[in-house]
C-alpha positions in Angstrom: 93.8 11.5 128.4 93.8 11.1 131.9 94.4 14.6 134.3 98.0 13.1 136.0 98.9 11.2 132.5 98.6 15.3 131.4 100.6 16.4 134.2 103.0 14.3 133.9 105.6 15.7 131.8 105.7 18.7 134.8 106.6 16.0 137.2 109.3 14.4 134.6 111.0 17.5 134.5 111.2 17.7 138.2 112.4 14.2 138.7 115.1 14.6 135.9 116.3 18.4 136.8 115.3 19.1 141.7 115.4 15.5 142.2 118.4 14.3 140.9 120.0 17.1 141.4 119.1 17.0 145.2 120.2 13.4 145.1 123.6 14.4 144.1 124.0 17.5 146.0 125.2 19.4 142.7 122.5 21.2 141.1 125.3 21.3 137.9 125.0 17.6 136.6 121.7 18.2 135.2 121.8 20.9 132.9 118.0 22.9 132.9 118.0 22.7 129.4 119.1 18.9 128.9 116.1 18.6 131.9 113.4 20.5 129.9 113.8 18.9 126.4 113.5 15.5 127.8 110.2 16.6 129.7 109.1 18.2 126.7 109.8 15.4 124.5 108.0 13.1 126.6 105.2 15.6 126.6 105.1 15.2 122.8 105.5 11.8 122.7 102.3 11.3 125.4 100.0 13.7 123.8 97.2 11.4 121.7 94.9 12.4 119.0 97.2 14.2 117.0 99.6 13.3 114.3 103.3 13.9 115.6 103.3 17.2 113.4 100.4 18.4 114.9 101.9 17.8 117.8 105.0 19.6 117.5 102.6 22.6 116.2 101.0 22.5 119.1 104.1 22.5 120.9 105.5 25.5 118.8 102.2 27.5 119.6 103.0 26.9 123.6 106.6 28.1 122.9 105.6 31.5 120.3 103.7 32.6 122.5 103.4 36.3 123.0 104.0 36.1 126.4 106.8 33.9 125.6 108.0 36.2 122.9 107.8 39.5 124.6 110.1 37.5 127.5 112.5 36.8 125.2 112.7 40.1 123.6 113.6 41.2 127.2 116.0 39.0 127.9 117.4 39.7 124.5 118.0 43.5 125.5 119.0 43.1 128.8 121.8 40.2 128.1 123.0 43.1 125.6 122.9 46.3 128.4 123.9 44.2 131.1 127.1 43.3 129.2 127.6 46.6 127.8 127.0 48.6 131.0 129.8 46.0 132.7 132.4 46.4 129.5 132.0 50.5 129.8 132.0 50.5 134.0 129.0 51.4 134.5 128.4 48.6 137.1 131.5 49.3 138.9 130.5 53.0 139.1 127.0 52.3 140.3 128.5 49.9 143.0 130.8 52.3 144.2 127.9 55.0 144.5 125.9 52.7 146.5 128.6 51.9 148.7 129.6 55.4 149.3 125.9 56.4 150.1 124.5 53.5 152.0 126.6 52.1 155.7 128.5 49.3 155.2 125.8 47.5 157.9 122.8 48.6 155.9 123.6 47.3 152.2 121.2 44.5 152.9 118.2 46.2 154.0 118.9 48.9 151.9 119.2 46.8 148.5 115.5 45.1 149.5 114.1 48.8 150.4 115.2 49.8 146.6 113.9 46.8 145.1 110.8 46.8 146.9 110.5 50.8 145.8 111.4 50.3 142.2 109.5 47.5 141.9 106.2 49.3 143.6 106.9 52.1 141.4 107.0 50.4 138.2 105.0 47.1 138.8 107.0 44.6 137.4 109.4 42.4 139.0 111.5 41.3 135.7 112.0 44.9 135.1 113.6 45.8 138.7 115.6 42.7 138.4 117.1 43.3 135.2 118.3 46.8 137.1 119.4 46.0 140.2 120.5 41.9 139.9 124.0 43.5 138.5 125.0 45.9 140.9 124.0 43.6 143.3 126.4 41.1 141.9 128.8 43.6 142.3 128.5 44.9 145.6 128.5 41.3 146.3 132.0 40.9 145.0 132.9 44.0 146.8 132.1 42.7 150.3 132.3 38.9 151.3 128.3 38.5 150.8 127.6 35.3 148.9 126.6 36.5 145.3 123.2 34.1 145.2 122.6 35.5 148.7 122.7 38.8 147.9 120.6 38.2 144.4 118.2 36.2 146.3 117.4 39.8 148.1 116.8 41.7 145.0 114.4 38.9 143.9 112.5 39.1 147.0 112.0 43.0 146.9 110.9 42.9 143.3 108.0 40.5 144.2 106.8 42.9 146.7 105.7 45.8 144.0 104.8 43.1 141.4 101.9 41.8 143.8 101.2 45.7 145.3 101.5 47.9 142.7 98.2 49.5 140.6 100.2 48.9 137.4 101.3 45.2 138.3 99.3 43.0 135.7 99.1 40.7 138.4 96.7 43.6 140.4 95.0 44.3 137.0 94.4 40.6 136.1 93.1 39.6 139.9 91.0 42.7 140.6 89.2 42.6 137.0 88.6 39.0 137.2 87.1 39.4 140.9 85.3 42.6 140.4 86.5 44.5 142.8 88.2 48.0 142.8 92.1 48.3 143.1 92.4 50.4 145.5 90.6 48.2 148.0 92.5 45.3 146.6 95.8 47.2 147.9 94.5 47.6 150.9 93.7 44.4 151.9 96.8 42.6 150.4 99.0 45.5 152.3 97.9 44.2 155.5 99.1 40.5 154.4 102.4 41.3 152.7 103.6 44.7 154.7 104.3 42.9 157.9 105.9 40.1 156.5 108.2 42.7 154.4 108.6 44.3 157.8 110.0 40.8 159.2 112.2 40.4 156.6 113.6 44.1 156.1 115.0 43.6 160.3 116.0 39.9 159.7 118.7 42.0 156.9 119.2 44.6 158.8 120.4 42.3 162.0 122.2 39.7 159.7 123.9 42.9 158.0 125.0 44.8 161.1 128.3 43.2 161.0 129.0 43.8 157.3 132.1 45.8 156.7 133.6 46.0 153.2 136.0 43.7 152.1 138.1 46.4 150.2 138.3 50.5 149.9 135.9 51.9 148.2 137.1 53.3 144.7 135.9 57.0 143.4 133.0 57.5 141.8 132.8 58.0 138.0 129.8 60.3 137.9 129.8 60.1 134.0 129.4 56.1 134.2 126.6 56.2 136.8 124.2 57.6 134.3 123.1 54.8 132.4 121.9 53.5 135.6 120.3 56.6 136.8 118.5 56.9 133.4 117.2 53.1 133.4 115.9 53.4 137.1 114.3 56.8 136.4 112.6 55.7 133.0 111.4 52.6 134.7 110.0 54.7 137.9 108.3 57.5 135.4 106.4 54.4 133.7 108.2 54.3 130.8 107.9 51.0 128.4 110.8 48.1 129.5 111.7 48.1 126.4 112.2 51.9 125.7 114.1 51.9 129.2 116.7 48.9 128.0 117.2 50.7 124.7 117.9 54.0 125.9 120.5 52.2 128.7 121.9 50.7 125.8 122.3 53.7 123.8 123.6 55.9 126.6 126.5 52.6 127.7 127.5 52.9 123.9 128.0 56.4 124.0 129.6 56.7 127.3 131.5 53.9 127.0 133.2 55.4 123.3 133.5 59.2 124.6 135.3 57.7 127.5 137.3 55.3 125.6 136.4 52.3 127.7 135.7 50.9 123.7 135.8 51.4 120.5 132.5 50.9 117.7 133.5 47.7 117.4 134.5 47.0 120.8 130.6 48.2 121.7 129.3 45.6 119.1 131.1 42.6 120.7 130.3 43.7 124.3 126.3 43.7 122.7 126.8 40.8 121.3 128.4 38.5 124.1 125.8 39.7 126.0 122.9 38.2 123.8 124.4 35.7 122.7 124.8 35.3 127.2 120.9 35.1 127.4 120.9 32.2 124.8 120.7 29.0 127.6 117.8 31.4 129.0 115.7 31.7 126.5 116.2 27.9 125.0 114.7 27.1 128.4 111.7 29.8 128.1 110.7 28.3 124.5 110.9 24.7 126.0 108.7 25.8 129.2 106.5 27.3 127.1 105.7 24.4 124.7 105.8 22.1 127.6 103.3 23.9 129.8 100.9 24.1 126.2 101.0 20.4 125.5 99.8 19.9 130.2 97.1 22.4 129.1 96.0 21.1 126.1 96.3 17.9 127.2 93.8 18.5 130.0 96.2 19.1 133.1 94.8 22.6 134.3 91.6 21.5 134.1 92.3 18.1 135.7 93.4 19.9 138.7 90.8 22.4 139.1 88.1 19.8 139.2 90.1 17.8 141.8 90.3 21.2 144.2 87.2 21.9 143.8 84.8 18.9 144.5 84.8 18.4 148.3 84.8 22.7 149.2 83.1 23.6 152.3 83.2 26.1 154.1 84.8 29.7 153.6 88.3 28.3 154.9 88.3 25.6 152.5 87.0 27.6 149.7 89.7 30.0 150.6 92.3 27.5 150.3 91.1 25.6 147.3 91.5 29.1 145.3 94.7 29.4 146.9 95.6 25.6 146.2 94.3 26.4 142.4 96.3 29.6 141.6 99.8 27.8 142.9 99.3 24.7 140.9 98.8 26.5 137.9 101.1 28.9 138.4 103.4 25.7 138.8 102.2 24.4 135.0 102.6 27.8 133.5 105.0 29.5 135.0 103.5 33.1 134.5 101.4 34.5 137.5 99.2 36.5 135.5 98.5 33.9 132.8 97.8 31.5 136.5 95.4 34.6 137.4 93.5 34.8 134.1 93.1 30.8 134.3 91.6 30.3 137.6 90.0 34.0 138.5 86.7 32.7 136.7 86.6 29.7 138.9 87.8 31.8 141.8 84.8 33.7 141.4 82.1 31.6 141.0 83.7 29.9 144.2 83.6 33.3 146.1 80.1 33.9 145.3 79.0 30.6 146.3 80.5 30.7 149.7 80.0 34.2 150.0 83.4 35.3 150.2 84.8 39.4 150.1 85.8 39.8 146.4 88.5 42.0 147.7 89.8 39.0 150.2 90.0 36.7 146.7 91.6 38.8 145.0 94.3 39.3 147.6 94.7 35.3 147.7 94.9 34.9 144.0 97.7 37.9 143.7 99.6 36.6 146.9 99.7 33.0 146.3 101.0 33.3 142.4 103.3 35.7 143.3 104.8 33.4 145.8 105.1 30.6 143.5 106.2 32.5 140.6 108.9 33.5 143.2 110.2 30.2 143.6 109.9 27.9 141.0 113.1 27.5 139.0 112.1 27.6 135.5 109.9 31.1 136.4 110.9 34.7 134.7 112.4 36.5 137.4 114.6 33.4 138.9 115.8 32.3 135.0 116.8 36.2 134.6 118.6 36.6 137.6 120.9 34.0 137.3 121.6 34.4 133.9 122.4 38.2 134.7 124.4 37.1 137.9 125.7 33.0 136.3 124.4 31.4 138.6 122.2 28.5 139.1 118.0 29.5 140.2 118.6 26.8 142.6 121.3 28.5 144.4 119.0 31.7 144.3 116.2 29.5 146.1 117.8 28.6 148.5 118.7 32.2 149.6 115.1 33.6 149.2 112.9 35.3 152.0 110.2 37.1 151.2 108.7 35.1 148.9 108.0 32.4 151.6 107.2 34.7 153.9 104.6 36.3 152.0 103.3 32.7 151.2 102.9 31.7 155.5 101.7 34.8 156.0 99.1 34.7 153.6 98.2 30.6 154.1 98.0 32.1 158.0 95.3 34.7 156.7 93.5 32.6 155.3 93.3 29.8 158.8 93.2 33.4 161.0 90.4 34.7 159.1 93.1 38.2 158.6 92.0 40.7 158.1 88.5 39.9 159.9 86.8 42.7 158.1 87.2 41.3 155.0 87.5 37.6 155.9 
């Protein structure tokens, strides 16, 4: 099968979903799910050399991933915390904390600096947007911030730990694969993605200088706040995701009957709406994830990487090809870390070719697939914040900063030869 004939199920799905959607200004005609079974249908339908129930295995082994699984076993438990903490109040008493703490004029910069924190501290983006994306949403409805807007922030900052942090599997993935220590990874990727964090954290602090809140600020319910306080300390200290969602879930029961916000029962339907809530989400992550099987078995990756890769010369273009090849297949995956492990073979045979610092390469391949992974629709961290906020990604997109900002500054790194020691 021929490489674009294999890509082409990737660029059905765009057609069907951004295009026509961007035709009709309403990004809620084309429902993401309607958008990704007719791509992946087609994807079925194109794949040759297999009987059709082969195919659909094939299929199914893209979609049961454990990547895939593990995703959905996330979104599973925080549909059911972020529904339960809402039901008991625990979002309302977290937003009212926040609100008495930080200025009115500083809830922008200050909701990036915690997501960039929590998100440094713990080294996952999905995990600092499942905490912060509600109370975000509700300072949002507290003040006359536009809810994607304010999202779109939390987004941003959780991007900025998942490509810094020592735990990030990104770092892991890109250092390993380069052969070169973390520690001097960090330090070359902080000079890339610090100043443009920098930019951004003023740009929200001047656009939030004029903020002032829509309506008085309600007491505090100490007793509510804790759910909260547990999940972002257990997910600071390290501790599992899933461990941290239980244990949030737990405490919101408990709470939530000992304050008679609900009853047993009343706790059961609260975790189940919230599941049940995550259902459009993870129908879309089973059909990404068969989709994206079929382009790679099919040839697609491959098809691409060969295409990048024949005319290289010189230490810019080899550079950009591995920044060129870590975006594209972070495009037909839709995992950065899966996008890492893919092309951090070929990014090192290219580095050692062109002599290029291992540290510099492993800086580019972090970077770049964080900045896609930060922008694609169909991606983990967009999918979960709009389903926690119900909202379309699209409207989250449109909102975003820093993940476009980290990709200029890092494409400029690259033309600039930045930082020179290392370049």
């Amino acid at each position: 099968m021929s490489g674009l004939r294999a890509l082409s199920p990737l660029l059905v799905f765009l057609c069907i979903y951004l295009i026509t959607s961007l035709l009709v200004n309403d990004f809620y005609k084309v429902p993401i799910t309607v958008a990704f079974l007719i791509s992946s249908c087609y994807a079925i339908a194109i794949t040759k050399g297999l009987a059709i129930d082969q195919r659909i295995h094939q299929f199914s082994m893209g979609a049961s991933n454990k990547n895939i699984l593990l995703m959905i076993w996330i979104f599973i438990l925080a549909g059911a915390f972020a529904n339960t903490a809402r039901q008991m109040g625990a979002i309302d008493a977290t937003v009212n904390l926040t609100l008495h703490i930080l200025p009115d004029n500083l809830l922008l910069a200050g909701t990036f600096l915690a997501a960039c924190f929590i998100s440094l501290s713990i080294g996952t983006s999905v995990g600092t947007i499942v905490a912060l994306t509600p109370v975000a949403v509700g300072l949002a409805e507290k003040t006359e911030i536009a809810i994607p807007y304010m999202v779109a922030i939390v987004v941003g900052g959780s991007l900025f730990g998942d490509n810094l942090s020592f735990i990030s599997d990104t770092t892991i993935a890109a250092t390993k694969t380069q052969g070169c220590d973390m520690r001097d990874k960090f330090r070359v990727n902080s000079m890339i993605v610090i100043p443009a964090a920098a930019v951004i954290l003023l740009i929200y602090i001047i656009q939030g200088a004029d903020i002032e809140l829509a309506t008085q600020t309600a007491d505090i319910e100490w007793i509510k706040v804790i759910p909260y306080i547990v999940v972002l300390g257990t997910a600071i200290a390290g501790l599992n995701v899933f461990i941290v969602l239980s244990l949030g879930i737990v405490l919101t029961t408990i709470i939530g009957i000992a304050t008679q916000s609900f009853d047993i029962f009343g706790s059961f339907a609260a975790l189940g709406d919230g599941i049940i809530g995550m259902g459009e989400l993870i129908i879309i992550t089973l059909l990404a994830g068969g989709m994206l099987e079929l382009i790679r078995y099919n040839g697609g990756i491959n098809y691409l990487i060969n295409i990048l890769t024949r005319r290289v010369n010189g230490k810019r273009g080899a550079q950009l090809s591995i920044a060129s090849l870590v975006s594209i297949a972070n495009l037909c995956t839709a995992n950065n870390t899966i996008a890492i492990l893919t092309t951090g073979p070929i990014a090192k045979d290219i580095s050692a070719r062109f002599n290029l610092d291992p540290r510099k390469t492993a800086s580019i391949l972090d970077t770049f697939s964080c900045f896609i992974q930060g922008i694609i629709p169909y991606g983990a961290q967009l999918l979960m914040a709009a389903g926690l906020a119900g909202i379309s990604p699209i409207n989250i997109i449109s909102n975003l900063y820093y993940p476009f900002a980290i990709g200029l500054v890092a494409f400029l790194s690259i033309i600039f030869r930045y930082p020179r020691r290392y370049s």
